[in-house]
Residue, then its C-alpha position, 0 to 999 in steps of 0.5 A: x086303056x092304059x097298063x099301069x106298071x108296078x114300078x109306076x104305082x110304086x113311084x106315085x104311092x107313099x103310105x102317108x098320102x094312101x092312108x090319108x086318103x083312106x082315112x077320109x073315105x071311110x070317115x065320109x062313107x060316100x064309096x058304095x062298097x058291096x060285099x066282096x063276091x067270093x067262090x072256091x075252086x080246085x085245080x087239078x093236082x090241089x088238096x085245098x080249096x083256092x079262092x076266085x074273088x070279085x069286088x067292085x066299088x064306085x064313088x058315084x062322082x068320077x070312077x067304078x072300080x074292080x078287082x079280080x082276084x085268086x089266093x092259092x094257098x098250095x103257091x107257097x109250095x113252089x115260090x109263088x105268090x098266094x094273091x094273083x089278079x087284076x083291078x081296072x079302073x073306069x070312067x063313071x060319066x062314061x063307063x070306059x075302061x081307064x086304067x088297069x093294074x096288078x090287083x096283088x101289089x095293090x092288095x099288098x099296099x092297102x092291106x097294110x095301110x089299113x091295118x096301118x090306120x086301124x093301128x093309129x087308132x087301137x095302139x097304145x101311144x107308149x107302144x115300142x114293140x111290133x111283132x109281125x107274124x108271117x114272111x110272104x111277100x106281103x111282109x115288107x109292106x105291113x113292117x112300113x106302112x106301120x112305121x109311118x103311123x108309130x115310131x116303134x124301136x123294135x119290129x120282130x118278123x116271124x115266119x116258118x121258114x127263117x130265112x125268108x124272115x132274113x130274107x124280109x128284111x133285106x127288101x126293106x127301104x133302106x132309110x128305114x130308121x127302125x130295128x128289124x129283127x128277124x126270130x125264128x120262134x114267137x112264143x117267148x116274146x108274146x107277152x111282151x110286145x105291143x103290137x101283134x100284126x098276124x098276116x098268114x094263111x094259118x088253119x090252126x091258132x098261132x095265138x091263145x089267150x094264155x099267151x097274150x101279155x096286158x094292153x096288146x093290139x093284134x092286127x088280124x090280117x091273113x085269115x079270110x075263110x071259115x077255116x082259117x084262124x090266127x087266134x083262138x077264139x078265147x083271144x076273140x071272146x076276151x077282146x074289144x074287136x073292131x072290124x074293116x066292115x060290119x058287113x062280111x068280116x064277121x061272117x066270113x072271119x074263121x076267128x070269129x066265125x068259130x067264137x060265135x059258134x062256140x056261144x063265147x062271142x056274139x057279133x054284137x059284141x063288136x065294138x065298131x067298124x073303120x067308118x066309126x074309127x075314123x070319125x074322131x081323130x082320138x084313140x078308140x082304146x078305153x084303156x092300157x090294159x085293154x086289149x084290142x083287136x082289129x080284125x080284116x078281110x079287106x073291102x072294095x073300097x081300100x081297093x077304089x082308094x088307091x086306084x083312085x090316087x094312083x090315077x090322080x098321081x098318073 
């Protein structure tokens, strides 16, 4: 079994080729997906919960996938990662090990693609402007993922600790055309963006509905428990939603988890997944004045995708 290093799986993978590719497995629906198995521990000096996640995933023609997984939240408290973990790749004529890898890079590359194709489908085609919340090491990734499916004139990078924003945008590739901003408040330029990609751990709403400006599409990424929440619920409850999966994302979603219970929003209140985005090429928007939300946790699937590329480009 081969070790794929970081720099190799960033030598072979582009967002154009990896979203293409995820586009296409969602549209034929032929990888078997189950749903992410997911615990909680503590260590031993912890005051939150930290995540222990397994997913597995297979095409039934050529590989098995899994990711091993951890998010720890307390990490960001001594300059570690939040995402830690491994994913190894198998031979499913054979079930031999092929290739293993960092799960947190590829986690990072295909969060963002994907909330990248979901955008493709949800933005309006006029938009200009993107706002990203959060600045961990995630951040790069989503600001050019996204660029590769819209040409906005203006990304806005936002997170607690200003200079990681500066800091943000000084990894970014150089050939980048756009103008990245870094700000050290959010609230004032709200209603005025676009796009809204929120990528952060947050336990209490960094958005509300009074907030919000016409049109807008926020790209729910950070939030994957119970008690966590990027937006309020009122912002779920007067939105048209639209999730990775039907099948774990709305039960395990804090943001809609809370507007089910607070009786404002009804899981059949979804208006589709990325399987039902992905079988036309149109914009599933009604309109410009909607606003639209596409909520994820992250599947197995987006997993066996770029493991899959990454073996074929190898």
């Amino acid at each position: 079994m081969k070790w794929i290093s970081n720099e190799d799986i960033q030598k072979v993978i582009n967002y154009k080729d990896l979203i293409s590719a995820l586009e296409l497995a969602f549209r034929n629906q032929q990888i078997v997906s189950p749903p992410k198995t997911m615990n909680t521990y503590t260590g031993v000096s912890d005051t939150q919960e930290n995540t222990f996640l397994y997913m597995p995933a297979w095409d039934n023609e050529k590989y098995i996938g899994c990711k091993l997984i951890t998010a720890t939240p307390a990490n960001s408290n001594v300059n570690d990662p939040y995402i830690n973990g491994v994913y190894m790749l198998f031979d499913a004529k054979n079930g031999k090990p092929l290739i293993n890898m960092d799960a947190k890079l590829i986690t990072n590359i295909r969060t963002a693609a994907t909330s990248a194709l979901s955008a493709s489908k949800l933005i309006r085609p006029d938009a200009k402007t993107l706002l990203i919340l959060g600045n961990g090491t995630i951040s790069p990734y989503f600001i050019e993922a996204h660029q590769v499916v819209h040409q906005y004139q203006t990304i806005y990078v936002w997170g607690r600790n200003y200079n990681k924003s500066k800091q943000v945008i000084n990894r970014l590739h150089p050939d980048l055309s756009t103008e990245v901003i870094p700000v050290d408040t959010y609230k004032d330029i709200l209603n005025n963006v676009d796009v809204i990609s929120c990528i952060t751990s947050s336990n209490e709403p960094l958005i509300h509905q009074s907030d919000l400006g016409e049109g807008q599409h926020l790209d729910l990424a950070g939030s994957f428990t119970h008690d966590m929440h990027e937006v309020s619920s009122d912002v779920i409850a007067s939105s048209s939603v639209y999730t990775d999966n039907l099948d774990t994302t709305p039960y395990h979603a804090g943001e809609i988890v809370t507007a089910v219970k607070e009786g404002i929003f009804e899981v059949e209140d979804i208006k589709g997944d990325l399987m039902q985005l992905c079988q036309s090429n149109r914009t599933a928007r009604i309109s410009n004045s909607e606003t639209t939300i596409f909520k994820s946790t992250g599947m197995a699937l987006e997993d066996l995708v770029i493991a899959k590329l990454i073996m074929e480009k190898m």
